[in-house]
Backbone bond lengths (Angstrom), bond angles and torsions (degrees), N, CA, C in turn:
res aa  C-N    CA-C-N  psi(-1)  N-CA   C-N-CA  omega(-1)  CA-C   N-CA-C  phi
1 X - - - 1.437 - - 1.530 109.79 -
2 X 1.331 110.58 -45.85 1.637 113.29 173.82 1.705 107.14 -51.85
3 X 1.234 112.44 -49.54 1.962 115.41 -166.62 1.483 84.64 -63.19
4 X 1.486 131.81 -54.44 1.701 103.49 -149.89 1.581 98.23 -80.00
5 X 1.705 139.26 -33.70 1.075 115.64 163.43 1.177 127.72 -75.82
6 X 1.463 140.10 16.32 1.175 133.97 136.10 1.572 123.55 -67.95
7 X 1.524 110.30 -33.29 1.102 126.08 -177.94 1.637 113.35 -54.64
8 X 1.689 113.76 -56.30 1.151 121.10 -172.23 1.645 101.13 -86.11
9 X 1.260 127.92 -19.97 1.728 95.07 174.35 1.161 105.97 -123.44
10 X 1.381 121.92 57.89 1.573 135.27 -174.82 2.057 108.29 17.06
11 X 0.809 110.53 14.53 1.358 125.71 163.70 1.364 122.80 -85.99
12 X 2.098 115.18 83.11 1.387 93.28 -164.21 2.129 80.84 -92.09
13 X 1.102 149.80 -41.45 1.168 133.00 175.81 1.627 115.05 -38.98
14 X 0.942 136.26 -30.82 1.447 115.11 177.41 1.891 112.11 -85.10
15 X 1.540 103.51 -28.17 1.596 108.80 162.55 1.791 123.49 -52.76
16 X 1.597 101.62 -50.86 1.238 106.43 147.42 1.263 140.92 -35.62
17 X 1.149 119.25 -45.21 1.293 115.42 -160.66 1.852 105.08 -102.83
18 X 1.320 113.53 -27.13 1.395 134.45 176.51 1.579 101.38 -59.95
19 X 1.388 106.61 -54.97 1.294 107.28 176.11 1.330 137.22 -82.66
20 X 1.566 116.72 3.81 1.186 126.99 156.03 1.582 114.08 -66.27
21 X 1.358 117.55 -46.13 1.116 129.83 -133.61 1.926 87.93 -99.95
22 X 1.275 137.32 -27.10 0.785 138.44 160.13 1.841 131.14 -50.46
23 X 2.140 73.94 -31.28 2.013 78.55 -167.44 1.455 102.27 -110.12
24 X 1.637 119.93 -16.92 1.471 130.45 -165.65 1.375 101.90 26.52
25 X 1.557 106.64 76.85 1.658 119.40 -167.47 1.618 104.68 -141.24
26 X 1.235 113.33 50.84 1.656 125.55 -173.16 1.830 101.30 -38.19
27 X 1.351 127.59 -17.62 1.760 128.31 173.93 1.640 100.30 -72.55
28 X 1.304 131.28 -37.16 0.984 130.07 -165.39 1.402 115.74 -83.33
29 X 1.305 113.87 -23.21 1.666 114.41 176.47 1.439 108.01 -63.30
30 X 1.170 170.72 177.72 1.151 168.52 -94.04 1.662 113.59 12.90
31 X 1.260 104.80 -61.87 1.718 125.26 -173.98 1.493 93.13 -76.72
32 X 1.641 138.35 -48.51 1.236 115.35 151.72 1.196 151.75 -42.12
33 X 1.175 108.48 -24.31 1.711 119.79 175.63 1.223 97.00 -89.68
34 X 1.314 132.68 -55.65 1.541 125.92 -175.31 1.852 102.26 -51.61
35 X 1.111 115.62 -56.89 1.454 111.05 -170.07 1.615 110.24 -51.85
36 X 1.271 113.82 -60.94 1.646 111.56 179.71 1.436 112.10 -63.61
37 X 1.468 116.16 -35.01 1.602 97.23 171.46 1.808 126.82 -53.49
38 X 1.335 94.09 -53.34 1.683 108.88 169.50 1.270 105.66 -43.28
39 X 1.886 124.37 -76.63 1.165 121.90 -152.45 1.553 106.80 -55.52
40 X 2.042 125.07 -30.09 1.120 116.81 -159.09 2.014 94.77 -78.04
41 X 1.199 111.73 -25.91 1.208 104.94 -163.30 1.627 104.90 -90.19
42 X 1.184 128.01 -12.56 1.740 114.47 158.62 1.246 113.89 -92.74
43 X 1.848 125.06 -3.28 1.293 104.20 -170.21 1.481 92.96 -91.26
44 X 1.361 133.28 -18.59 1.367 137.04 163.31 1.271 110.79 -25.55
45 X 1.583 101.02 -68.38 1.604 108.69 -173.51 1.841 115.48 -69.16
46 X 1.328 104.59 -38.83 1.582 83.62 170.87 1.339 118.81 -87.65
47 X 1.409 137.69 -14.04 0.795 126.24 -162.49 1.971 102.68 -145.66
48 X 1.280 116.02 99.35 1.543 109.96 -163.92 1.305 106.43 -69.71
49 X 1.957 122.04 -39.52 1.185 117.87 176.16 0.984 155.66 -64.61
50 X 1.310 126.29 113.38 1.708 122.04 174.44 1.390 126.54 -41.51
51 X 1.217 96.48 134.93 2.238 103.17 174.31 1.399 88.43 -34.23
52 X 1.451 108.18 -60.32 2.137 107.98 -169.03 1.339 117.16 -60.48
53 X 1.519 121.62 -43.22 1.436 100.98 160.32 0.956 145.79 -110.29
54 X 1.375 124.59 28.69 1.337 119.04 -179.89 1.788 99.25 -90.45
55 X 0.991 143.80 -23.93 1.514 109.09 154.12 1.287 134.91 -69.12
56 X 1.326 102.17 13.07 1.840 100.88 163.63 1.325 101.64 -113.34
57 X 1.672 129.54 0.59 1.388 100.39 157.13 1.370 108.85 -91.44
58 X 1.885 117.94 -19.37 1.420 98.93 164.04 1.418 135.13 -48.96
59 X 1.476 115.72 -29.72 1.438 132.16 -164.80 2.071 90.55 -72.66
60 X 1.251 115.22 -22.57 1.806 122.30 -163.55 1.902 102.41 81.54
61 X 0.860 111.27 53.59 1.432 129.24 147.36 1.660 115.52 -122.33
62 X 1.907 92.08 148.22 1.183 99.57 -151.88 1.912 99.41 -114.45
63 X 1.697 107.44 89.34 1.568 97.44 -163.00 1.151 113.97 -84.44
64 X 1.708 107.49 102.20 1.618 114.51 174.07 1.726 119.43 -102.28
65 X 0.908 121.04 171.67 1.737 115.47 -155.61 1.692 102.06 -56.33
66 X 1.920 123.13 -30.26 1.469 78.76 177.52 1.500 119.49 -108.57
67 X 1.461 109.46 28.72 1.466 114.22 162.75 1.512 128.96 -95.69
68 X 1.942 94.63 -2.28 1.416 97.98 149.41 1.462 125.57 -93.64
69 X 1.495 110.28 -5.58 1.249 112.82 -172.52 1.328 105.24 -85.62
70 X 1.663 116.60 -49.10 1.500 128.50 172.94 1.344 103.21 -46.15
71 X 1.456 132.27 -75.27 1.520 153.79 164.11 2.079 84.57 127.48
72 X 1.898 65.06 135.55 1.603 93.07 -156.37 2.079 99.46 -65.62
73 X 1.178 119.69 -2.31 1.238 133.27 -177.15 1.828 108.00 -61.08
74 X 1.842 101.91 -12.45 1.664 100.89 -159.14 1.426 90.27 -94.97
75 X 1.324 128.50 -10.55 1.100 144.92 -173.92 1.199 124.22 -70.77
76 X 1.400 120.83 -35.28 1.399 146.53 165.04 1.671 132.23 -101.86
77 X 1.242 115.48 150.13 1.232 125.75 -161.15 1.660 101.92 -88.12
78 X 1.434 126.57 137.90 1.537 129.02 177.44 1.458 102.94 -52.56
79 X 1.352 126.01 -40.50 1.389 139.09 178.83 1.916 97.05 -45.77
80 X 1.043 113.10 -78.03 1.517 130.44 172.94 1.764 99.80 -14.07
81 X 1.232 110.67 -76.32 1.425 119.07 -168.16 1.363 115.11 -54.90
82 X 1.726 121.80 -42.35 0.985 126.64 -162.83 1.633 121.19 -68.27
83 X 1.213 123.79 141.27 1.496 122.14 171.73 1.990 110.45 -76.47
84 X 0.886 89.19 150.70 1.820 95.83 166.56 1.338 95.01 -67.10
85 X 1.825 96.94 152.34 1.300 108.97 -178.40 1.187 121.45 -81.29
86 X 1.762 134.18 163.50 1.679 112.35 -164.59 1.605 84.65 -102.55
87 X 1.019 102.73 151.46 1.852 135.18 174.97 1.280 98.41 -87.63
88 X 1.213 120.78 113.48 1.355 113.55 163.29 1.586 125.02 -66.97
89 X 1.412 110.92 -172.26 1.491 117.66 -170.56 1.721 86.80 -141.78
90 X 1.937 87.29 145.09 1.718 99.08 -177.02 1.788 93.92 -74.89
91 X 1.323 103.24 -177.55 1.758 128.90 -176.94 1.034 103.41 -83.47
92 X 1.124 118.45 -19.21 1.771 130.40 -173.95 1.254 120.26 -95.37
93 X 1.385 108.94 -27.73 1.605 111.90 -171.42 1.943 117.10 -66.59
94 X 1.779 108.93 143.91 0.993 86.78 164.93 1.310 165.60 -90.54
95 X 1.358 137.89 -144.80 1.523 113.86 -178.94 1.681 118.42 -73.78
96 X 1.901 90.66 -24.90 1.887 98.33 -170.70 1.196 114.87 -62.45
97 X 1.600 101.48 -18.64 1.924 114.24 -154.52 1.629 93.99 -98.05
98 X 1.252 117.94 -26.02 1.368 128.50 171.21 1.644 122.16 -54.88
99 X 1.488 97.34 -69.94 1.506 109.10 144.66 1.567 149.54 -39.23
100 X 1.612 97.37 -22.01 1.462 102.43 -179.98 1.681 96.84 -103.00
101 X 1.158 133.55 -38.47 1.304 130.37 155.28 1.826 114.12 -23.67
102 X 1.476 96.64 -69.95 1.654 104.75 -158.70 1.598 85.49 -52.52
103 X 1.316 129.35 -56.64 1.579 129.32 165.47 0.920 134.97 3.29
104 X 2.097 107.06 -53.41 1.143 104.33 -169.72 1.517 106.45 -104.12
105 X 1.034 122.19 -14.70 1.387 127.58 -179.51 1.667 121.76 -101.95
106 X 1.114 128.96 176.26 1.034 129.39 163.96 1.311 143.47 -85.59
107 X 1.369 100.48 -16.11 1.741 114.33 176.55 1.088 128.96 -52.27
108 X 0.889 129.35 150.28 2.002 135.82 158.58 1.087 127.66 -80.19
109 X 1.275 120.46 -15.55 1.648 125.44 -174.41 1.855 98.60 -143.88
110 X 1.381 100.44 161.22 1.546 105.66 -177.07 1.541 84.64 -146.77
111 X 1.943 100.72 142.27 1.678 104.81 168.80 1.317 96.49 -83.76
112 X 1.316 104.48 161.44 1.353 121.04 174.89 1.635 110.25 -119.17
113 X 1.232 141.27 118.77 1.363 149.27 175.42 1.413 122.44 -123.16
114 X 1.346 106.66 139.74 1.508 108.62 -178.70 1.760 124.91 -79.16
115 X 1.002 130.33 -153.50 1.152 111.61 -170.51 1.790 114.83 -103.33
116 X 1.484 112.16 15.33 1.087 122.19 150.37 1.431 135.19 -97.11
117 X 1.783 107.23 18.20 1.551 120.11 -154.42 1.357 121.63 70.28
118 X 1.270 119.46 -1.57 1.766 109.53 -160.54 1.535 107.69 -72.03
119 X 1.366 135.63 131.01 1.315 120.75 172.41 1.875 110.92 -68.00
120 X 1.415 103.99 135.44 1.067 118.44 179.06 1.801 111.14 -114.57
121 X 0.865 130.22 -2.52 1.472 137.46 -170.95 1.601 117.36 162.80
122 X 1.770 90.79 -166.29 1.377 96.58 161.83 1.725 122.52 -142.85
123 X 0.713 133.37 118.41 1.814 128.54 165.68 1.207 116.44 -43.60
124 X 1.450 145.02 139.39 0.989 156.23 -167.61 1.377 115.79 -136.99
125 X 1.355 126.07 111.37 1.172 133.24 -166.24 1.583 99.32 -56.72
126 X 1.362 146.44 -29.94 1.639 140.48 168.99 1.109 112.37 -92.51
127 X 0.988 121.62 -0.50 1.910 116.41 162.76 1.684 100.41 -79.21
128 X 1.198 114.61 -30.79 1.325 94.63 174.80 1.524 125.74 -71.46
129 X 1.073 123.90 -27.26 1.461 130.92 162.56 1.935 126.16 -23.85
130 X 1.028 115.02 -39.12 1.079 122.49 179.45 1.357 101.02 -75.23
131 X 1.564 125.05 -55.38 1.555 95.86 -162.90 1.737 97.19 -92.26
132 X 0.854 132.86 -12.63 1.738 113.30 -179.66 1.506 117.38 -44.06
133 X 1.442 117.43 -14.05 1.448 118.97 172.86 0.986 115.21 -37.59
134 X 1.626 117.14 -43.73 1.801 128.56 -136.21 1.473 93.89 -127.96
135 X 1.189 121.25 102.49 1.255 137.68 169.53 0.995 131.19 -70.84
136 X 1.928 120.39 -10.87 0.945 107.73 -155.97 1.844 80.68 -111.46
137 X 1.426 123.63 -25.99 1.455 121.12 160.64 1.139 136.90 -62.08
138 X 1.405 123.00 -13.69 1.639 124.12 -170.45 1.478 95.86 -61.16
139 X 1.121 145.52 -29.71 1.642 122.51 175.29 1.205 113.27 -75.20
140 X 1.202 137.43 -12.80 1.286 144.70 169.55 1.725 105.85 -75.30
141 X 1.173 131.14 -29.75 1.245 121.54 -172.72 1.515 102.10 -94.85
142 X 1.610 112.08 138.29 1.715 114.30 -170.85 1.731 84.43 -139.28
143 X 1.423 87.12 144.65 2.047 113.95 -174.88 1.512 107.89 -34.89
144 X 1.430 132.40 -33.37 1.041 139.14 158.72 1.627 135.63 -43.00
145 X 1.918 101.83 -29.14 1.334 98.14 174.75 1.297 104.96 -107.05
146 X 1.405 143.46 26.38 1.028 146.33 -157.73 1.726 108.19 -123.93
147 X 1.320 94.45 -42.81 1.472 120.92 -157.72 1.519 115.52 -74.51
148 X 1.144 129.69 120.80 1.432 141.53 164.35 1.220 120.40 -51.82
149 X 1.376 125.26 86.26 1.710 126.29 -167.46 1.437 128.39 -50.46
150 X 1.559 134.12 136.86 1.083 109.45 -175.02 1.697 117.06 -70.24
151 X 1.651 121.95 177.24 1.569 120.75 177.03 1.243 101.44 -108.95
């Protein structure tokens, strides 16, 4: 356990030390240090990226020592990071239209508002689970009976 988290955050001293402290097993340190040293020094070679940055080279950023020092965040626009905003769904709407929403987007939850905007809850992408069984009710179910009220 110490070699593969040394492995993945080229950190074999913090693998070390995590894993002492888990086993308070002073016999085991020797074969621990050897393991995280090794694993950090071939996972180098196959693999240069950090758990931390390799989604900023997924993003096509290129994290070299002083864009970790800067933090590669100066690099990018707030726009960049941000998700689109969620659209709510009326109190009325039904379950199919509920469902074809969560569909198109990625979210887990949907506000729910009445027809003055007021937030009234939220939709939950696993609250819907229960009734999709029954096919022959999903028009009968509207965002209102689904929905987790606000407090």
């Amino acid at each position: 356990m110490g070699g593969a988290l040394a492995a993945r955050t080229h950190s074999p001293l913090l693998a070390m030390i995590m894993m002492f402290e888990i086993s308070l097993n002073y016999s085991m340190m020797p074969p621990l240090m050897l393991a995280c040293a090794l694993a950090t020094l071939v996972a180098r070679q196959l693999h240069p990226d950090l758990v931390y940055t390799a989604p900023l080279t997924a993003r096509g950023l290129e994290p070299s020592a002083d864009t970790l020092r800067i933090g590669a965040a100066h690099q990018q626009k707030i726009g960049d990071l941000m998700r689109e905003p969620v659209s709510p769904v009326r109190d009325n709407m039904p379950l199919p239209e509920i469902a074809a929403r969560f569909m198109e987007h990625t979210f887990n939850f949907l506000p729910v508002v009445d027809d003055q905007n007021r937030l009234l809850g939220l939709v939950a992408l696993h609250d819907l689970k229960e009734h999709l069984g029954d096919a022959g009710a999903l028009r009968g179910v509207i965002a209102s009976d689904v929905m987790a009220p606000c407090r």
